[in-house]
N, C-alpha and C positions, 0 to 999 in steps of 0.2 A: 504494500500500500504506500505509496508517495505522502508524505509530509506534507500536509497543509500549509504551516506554518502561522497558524494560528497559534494564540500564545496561549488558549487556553491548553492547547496540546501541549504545547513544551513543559507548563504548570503541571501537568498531570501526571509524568514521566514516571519518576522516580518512587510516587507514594504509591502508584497500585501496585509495583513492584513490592515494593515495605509491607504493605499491609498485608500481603500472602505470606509474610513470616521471612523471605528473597529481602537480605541485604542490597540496596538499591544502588550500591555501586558495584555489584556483582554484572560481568557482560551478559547481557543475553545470549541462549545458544547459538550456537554457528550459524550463519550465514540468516537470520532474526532479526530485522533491526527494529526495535522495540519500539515501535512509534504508538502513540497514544489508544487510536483506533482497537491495534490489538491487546495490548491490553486489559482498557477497559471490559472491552467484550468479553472477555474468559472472568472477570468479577471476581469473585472466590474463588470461584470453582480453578482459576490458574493453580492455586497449592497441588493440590493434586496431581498436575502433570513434573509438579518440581519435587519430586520424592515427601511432600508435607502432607500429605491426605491423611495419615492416620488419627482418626477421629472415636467417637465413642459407637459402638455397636447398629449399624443400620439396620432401618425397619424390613426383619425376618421374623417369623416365629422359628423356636426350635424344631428341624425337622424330626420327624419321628425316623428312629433307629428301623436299617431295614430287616426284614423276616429273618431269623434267627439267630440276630445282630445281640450284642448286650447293647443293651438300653444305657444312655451316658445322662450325667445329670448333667443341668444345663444350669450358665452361671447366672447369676444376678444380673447382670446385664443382658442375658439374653429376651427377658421378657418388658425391655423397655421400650415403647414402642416410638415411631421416627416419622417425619412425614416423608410421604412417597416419590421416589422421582425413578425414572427408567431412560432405555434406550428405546426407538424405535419399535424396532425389530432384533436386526441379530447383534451380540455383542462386540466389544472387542479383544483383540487377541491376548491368550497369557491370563497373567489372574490378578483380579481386583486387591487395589494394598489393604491395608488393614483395618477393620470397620469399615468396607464399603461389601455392599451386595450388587450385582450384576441381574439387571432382570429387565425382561423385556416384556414393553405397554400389548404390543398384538400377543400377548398372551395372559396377558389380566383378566378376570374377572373380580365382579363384589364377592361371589361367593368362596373364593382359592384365598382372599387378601385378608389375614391373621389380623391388621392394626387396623380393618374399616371402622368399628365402632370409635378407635378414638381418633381417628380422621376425619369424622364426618361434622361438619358445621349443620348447624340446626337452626340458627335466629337467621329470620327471611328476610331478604334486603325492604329498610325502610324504604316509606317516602318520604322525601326531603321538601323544601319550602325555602325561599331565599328571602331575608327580611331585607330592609333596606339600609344597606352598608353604614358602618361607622366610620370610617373611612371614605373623604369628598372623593377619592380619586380609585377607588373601589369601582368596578365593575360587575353589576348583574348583566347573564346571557353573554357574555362575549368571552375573553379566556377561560380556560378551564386550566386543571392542573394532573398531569397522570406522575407518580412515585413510581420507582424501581428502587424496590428494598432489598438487602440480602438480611433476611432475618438471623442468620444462623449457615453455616456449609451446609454443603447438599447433602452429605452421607452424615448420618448424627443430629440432627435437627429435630430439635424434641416436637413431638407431638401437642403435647398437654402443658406445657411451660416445663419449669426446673427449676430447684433450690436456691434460687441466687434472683439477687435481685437487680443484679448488672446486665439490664435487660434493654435494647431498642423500643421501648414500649411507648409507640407512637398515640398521642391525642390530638393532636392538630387536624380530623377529620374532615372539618367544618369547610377547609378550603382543599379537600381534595375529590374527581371527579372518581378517579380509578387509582386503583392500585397495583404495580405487578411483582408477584412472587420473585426476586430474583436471584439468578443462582444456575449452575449446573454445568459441566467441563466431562472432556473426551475421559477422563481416569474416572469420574463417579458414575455418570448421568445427566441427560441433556433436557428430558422431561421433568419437570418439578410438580406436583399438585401441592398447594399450600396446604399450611396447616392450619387446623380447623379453629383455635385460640385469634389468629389474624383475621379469620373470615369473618368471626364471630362479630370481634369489635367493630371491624370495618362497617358488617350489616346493619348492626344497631346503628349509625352514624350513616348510613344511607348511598355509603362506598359500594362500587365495584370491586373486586380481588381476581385478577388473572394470572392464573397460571403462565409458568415460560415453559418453549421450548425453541433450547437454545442449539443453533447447528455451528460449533466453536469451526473458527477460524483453521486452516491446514496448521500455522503456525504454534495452534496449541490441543497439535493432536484430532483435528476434526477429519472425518475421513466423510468421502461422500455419498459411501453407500448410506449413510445414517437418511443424506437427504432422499436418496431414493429410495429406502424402505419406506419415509414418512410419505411419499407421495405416488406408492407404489395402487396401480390400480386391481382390484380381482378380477376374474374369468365374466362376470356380470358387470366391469364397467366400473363398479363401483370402488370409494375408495376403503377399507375399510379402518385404516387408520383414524379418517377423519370422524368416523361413526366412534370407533374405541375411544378419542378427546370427549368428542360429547358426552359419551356413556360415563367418564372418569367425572366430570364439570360437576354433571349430573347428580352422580351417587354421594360423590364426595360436599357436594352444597356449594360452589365456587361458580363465577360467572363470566369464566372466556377463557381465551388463549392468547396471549403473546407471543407471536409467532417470528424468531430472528437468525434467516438461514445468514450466516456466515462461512461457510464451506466455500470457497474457490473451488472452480476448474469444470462449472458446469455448461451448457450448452442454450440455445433459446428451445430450444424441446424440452430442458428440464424447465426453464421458466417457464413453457406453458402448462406443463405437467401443475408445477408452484402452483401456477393462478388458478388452476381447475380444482386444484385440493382446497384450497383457500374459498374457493364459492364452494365446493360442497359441504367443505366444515362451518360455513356461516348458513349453509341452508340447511343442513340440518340442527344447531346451536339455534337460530334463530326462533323458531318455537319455542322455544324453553326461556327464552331472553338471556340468551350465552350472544358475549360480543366477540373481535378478533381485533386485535391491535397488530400492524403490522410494523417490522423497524428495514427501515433504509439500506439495504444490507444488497443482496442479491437482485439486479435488475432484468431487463427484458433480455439481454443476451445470454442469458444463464450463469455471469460472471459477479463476483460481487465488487461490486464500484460504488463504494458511498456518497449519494447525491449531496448531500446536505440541503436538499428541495425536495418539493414535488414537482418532479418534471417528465419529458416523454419517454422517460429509461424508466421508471418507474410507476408511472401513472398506472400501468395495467393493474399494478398489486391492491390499487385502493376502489380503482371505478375504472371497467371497462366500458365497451357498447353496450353488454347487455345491462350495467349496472355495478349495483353496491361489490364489492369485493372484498372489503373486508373496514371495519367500522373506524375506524383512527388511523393514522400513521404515526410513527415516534421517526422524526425527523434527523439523521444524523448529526454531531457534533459539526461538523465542520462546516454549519449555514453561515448566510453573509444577511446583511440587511437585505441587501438585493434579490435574493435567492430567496427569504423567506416571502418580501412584498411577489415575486412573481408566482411563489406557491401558492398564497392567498387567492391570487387571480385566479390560477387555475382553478382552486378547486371551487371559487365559483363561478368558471365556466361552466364547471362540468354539472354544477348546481348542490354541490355539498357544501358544507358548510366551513369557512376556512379556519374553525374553532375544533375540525377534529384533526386537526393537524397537532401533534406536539414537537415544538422544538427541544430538543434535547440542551440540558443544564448538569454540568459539569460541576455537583458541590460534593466528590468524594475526596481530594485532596484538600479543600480549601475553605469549604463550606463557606459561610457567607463575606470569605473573601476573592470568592468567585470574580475572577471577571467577567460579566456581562455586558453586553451591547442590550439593556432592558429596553430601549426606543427600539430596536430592529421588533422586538416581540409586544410590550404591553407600554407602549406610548402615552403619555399621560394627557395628549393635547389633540390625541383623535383615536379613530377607534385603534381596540387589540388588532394587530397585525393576524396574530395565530394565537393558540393555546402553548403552555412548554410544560416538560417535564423534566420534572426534577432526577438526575443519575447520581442515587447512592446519599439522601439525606442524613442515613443513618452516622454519620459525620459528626454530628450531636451527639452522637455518644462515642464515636471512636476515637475521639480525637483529642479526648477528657484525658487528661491525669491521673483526676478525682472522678471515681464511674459511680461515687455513690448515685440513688434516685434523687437526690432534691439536685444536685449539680447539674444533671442531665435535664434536668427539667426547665432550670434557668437558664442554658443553651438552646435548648430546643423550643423553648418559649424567643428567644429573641430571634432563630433563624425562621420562624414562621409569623411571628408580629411586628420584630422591627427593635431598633437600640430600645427605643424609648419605652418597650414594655407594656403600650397602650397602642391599639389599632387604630382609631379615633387621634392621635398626637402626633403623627410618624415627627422624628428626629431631623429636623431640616436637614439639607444636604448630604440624606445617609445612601453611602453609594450600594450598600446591599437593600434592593428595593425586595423586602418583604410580603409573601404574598396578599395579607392583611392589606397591605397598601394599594392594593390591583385586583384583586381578584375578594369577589361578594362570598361571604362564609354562607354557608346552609346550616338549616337544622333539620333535625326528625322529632323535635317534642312536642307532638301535636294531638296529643291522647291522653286521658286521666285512667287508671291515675299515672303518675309520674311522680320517680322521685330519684335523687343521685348522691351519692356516701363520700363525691370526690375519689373515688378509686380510681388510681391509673392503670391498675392492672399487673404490677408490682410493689413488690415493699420489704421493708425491713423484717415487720414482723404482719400478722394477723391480729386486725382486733376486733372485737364483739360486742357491740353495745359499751364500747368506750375502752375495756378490758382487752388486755391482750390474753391471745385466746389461740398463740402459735409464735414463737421466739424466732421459728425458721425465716431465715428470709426467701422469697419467691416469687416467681414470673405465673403469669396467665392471662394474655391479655382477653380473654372471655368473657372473665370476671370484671372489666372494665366497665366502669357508667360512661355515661350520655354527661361527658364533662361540658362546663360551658366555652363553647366554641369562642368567645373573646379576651384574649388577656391579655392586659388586663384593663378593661373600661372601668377606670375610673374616674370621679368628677368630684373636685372638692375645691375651695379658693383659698385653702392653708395649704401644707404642706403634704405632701402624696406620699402615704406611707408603705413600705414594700407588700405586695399582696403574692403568695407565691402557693403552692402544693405543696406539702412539706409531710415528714415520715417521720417526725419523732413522735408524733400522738394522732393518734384516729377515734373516730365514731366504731365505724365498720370498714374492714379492708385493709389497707396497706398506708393511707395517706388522709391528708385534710386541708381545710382553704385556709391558711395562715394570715392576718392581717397585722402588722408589727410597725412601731413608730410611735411618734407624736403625733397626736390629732388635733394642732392648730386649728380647727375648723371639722364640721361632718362632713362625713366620707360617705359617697355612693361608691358602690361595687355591682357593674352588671353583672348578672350573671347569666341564665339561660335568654336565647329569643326563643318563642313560644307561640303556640297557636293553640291556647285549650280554652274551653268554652267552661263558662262557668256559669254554674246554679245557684242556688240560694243554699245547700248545705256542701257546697265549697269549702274546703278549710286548707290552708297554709301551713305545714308546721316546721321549727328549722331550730334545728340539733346545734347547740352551740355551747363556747366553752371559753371564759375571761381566764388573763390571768391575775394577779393581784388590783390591776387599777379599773376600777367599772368602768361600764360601756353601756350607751341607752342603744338600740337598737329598733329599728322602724322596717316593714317589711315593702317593696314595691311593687307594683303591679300596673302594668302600662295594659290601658284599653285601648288605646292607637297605636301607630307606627307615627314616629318622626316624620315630618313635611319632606326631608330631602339628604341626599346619603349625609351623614358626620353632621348633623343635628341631632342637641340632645334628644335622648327618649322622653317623653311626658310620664312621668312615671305618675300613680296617686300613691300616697301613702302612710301605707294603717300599721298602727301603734303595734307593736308585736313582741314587747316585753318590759317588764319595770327596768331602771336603774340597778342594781347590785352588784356588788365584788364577790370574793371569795372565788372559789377556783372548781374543778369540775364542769362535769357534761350538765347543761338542763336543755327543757324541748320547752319551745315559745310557738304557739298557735294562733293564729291569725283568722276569723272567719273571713270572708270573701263573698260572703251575702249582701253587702252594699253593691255589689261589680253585679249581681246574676244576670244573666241574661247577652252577658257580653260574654267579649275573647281576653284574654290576658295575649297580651304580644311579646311580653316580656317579663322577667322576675330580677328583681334586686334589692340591696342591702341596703340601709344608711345608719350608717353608726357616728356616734358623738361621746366623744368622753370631757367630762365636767371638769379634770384637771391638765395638766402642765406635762404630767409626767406621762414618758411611753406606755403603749397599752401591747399586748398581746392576746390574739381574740381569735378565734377560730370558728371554722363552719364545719360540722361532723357530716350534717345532712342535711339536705333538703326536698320534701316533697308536697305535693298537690292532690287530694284526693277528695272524692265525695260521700262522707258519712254514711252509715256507719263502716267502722274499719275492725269490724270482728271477723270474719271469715280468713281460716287458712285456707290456702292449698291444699289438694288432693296428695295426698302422699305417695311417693312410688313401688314398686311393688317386685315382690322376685329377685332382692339381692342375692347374690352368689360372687362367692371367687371362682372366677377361672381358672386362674392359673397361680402358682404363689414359688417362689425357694427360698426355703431355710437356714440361714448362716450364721453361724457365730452371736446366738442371738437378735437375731435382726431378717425380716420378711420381707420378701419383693413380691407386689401379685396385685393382679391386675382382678379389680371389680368391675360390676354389670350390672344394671337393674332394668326392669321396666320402667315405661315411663309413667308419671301422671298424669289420670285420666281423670279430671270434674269440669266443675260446673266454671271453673276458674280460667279455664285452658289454660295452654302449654307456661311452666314456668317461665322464671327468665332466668335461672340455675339450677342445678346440684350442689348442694354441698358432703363429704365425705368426714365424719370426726370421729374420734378413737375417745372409744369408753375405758377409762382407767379402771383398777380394780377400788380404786376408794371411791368412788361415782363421778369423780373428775372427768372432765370431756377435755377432746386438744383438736382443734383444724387441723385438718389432712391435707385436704384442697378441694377443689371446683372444677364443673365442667357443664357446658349447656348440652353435653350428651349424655348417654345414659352409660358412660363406661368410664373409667378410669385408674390409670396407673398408679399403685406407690411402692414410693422409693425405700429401704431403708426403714421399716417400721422397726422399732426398735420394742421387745419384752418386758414386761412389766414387771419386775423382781419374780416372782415365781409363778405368774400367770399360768394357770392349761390353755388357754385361748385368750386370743387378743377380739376384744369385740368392737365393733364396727356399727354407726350411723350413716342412713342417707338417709337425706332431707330434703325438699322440692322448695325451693325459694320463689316467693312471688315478685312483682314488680315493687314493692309497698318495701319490699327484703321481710316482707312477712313470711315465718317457715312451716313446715307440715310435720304431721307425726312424723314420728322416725320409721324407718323400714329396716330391720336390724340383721344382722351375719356376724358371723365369727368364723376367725381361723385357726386352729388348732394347733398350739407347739410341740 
């Protein structure tokens, strides 16, 4: 590939090299010349081909020993389950390194695949609503934004989250359209299906999640039968490849494909072959509401030439004669201003829309000291040129010293809203234009009841009604809320005291809305945009917690939208707690029978403190519901261990339940807790499915059996009976 010489290329050299674990001043192999392009494209997945792949146990089950075999025990890590990713068709030669399984997609099914239960995402993609930006230079209907995350390596990629709390655990949903699962290299696998903790959260927040399949570059190992297996026709014409995508999208709860052949040396017969798989995997995806994002890679000659456009080398793969071809483009790195305004044209010639265009954004070496040309794409002085996406955000956390969750969270809060830390404020002259500043946030809180604990989805510890109720620190972004999509909109005419997610103390979950400083003056704190309709036994209630210096507290509720973007909200607002110090959780309830009959557009805080000195004040919870609030959840039904191995005192084994069936439908979790033998309870963990792995259960001094709770969590986080099992030591 020729050198652009573009400087975001030359910027980006040396750290994707680093970041595979590849000493960056080490040469590239022979006759290689490491220019940015390839690279990037191998993502993670490069370790692998550099002797660095060995990772933790990939998703197998133990096979069974064959006919008159002795039977082997199998270790603790064999029954930890992984998210999926394969070859094609046929494998490659020699044998996979260590922790990687070798398996192939045209040989899948749901009923052979050992981890479906805990693969499977279960919360249905919301629907979303755009309020009118806090942000004057905010854009609704024009840019979009599509993610390319590497959650985790391809081989070892937990399923169900994992003990550690040094986790990518993305909230910034609000301004994203799609997301793509990223990952996968010629030594693990090029197919990836996400894992289901991602899909989860993403759904709840009203995201797309696509799956990749990636065809690596010759450079790193990509060979081209891989592309002709994926585009290979049967005796009837058909492809059946692109039928096996769908079926995987399908079963597994995920909604596309990202499709980014990289493989040199093909011909314009394999590009037609491309475009024909490409319209039958969008006609048959299409019913189901499965989209396809294509990337810039391979064009009409069957060679791969990266346009950095949509142009006539490329056009076929998005919109031919007969039509739609595939829903998006991810545009290559190497666009010019020029190249993007003639893409835009094109595509609406062709009559699409030049918002499903993403231009590719280079923030994994630099993150938001990216250089951009942000006029070539989201112009502040006329319309969006295209949409862009973001390569490798997860930057925000990689790039930390300090991987605690509150550091990650104060980076990843400023590479999605801006220095200033308010959407509504941006920072004059900040050359990294934050999508908060350009692009209109969405929500999905448009339904009662509603309520959110501030969980990111990680944490230090578990807590329970204010209690920690799990010391373990750990990931799950499943267990994630419907956080609020602005941070942080604040409005006050003293002094703006820091508002952040912090993990030294919780309501429920892992984390909480911290509010800390002098309050020179009252503080508004937005919090959710909203669309719920309110009745006359409406009630507000919100979990909160001072620390030594009081705090009066006012709750908001806005019946309109704002006149015009970055004008404040009209908030009204009703008295929602006395004055008091002293320290601890209490719950302050607001009725909302003055509003009935109207929409709340919005919810927020106002807090005043009567003295001088800094306050410390926290939000555990917040929710909206309409009386009465006695009813639990149906509880679930038919826990069983599957599978379990015994070591050294301590249990690996995978549980199952049915689901709950009332009058309540489908939860919004599981939760999993170990009954002590003095009646102590301890969180285990969560899952919005009905299966789940643990790790590590460690024996209770002289227990016969370790017993076990599942509990069906409602949206309120109201729980159900328990459904009980036990394991036997």
């Amino acid at each position: 590939m020729p050198d652009t010489g573009n400087s975001t290329d030359r910027a980006s050299n040396s750290y994707s090299y680093s970041c595979t674990g590849v000493d960056p001043r080490t040469p590239p192999p022979a006759a290689i010349r490491p220019t940015r392009r390839r690279v990037l494209a191998t993502g993670a997945g490069a370790a692998a081909l550099l002797g660095l792949a060995g990772r933790a146990r990939a998703a197998a089950a133990p096979l069974p020993a064959p006919a008159g075999a002795a039977a082997t025990v199998p270790a603790p890590a064999d029954l930890a389950p992984y998210a999926s990713y394969w070859f094609p068709d046929s494998l490659p030669a020699g044998t996979p390194g260590p922790g990687i399984v070798w398996r192939s997609l045209s040989r899948w099914t749901p009923e052979s695949d050992p981890d479906l239960a805990h693969n499977t995402a279960t919360v249905p993609l919301a629907e979303r609503f755009t309020p009118v930006p806090a942000n004057r230079d905010a854009r609704a209907g024009q840019a979009r934004i599509s993610s390319l995350v590497s959650f985790g390596p391809t081989a070892g990629n937990p399923a169900q989250g994992s003990p550690t709390a040094d986790h990518y655990a993305l909230t910034h949903w609000a301004y994203i359209d799609e997301l793509v699962f990223w990952g996968g290299s010629a030594g693990e696998g090029i197919v990836l299906a996400p894992n289901a903790p991602v899909v989860d959260a993403a759904h709840r927040n009203g995201v797309r999640v696509l799956g990749n399949v990636f065809l690596p570059p010759v450079a790193y190992g990509g060979d081209l039968r891989w592309t002709r297996d994926l585009v290979r026709r049967d005796t009837l014409g058909r492809f059946p490849l692109a039928d096996q995508l769908v079926r995987v999208a399908r079963t597994y709860g995920f909604d596309g494909w990202f499709v980014n052949a990289e493989t040199d040396g093909g011909d314009s017969a394999l590009a037609t072959r491309m475009r024909e798989f490409l319209r039958a995997l969008r006609a048959a995806g299409e019913p189901h509401g499965l989209r396809i994002t294509w990337y810039d890679a391979m064009n009409s000659t069957g060679r791969v030439g990266w346009q950095g456009a949509l142009n006539a080398l490329n056009q076929e793969f998005f919109e031919d004669r007969a039509g739609k071809v595939s829903d998006t483009m991810f545009v290559d790195f190497r666009w010019t201003p020029d190249s993007l305004a003639a893409s835009g044209a094109l595509a609406d010639r062709l009559g699409r829309s030049r918002h499903d265009l993403w231009a590719a954004v280079d923030t994994e070496s630099r993150g938001w000291d990216s250089p951009v040309d942000w006029n070539a794409i989201v112009p502040r002085d006329r319309d969006h040129v295209v949409s862009y996406g973001f390569y490798r955000p997860e930057w925000t956390r990689n790039h930390l010293t300090d991987r605690s969750p509150g550091a990650f969270h104060r980076a990843d809060d400023r590479f999605w809203t801006g220095e200033s830390l308010d959407p509504a404020r941006p920072a004059p002259g900040a050359r990294w234009r934050a999508p908060a500043t350009a692009v209109a946030d969405r929500s999905t809180v448009t339904g009662l009841p509603f309520a959110c604990s501030f969980n990111t989805g990680h944490g230090l510890r578990w807590y329970q009604d204010g209690k920690v109720a799990s010391d373990t620190p750990w990931n799950h972004l499943g267990l994630q809320d419907r956080l609020p999509g602005r941070r942080w909109a604040v409005e006050t005419a003293g002094a703006r005291p820091s508002v952040t997610l912090d993990f030294a103390d919780a309501w429920r979950g892992g984390s909480s809305l911290l509010v800390e400083g002098a309050l020179t003056a009252p503080v508004v704190i937005g919090l959710h945009s909203t669309r719920l309709p309110l009745t006359r036994g409406s009630v507000l209630e919100l979990v909160h917690a001072a620390g030594p210096e009081p705090v009066a507290v006012e709750i908001g509720v806005a019946v309109r939208e704002p006149s015009a973007p970055g004008e404040p909200i009209p908030y009204t607002w009703l008295p929602a707690a006395n004055r008091g110090g002293g320290q601890g959780w209490r719950t302050t309830r607001a009725g909302l029978a003055p509003l009935a009959g109207g929409t709340a557009y919005g919810l927020a805080v106002r807090i005043t403190a009567p003295g001088t000195k800094p306050v410390l004040w926290r939000i555990g919870a917040l929710s909206v519901h309409d009386e009465p609030r006695t009813r639990r959840p149906a509880p679930p039904t038919a826990p069983v261990v599957d599978a379990s191995v015994r070591q050294d005192g301590r249990a690996w084994l995978r549980l199952s339940w049915r689901a709950a069936a009332g009058p309540g439908g489908r939860p919004r979790h599981y939760e999993v807790w170990r009954i002590l033998p003095d009646g102590g309870r301890r969180f285990l963990g969560g899952t919005c499915g009905t299966a789940l792995y643990l790790p590590a259960v460690a024996r209770a001094g002289r227990e016969r059996a370790a017993a076990f709770e599942v509990r069906a969590v409602d949206e309120l986080y109201a729980v159900s009976a328990p459904a009980r099992v036990s394991l036997t030591w």
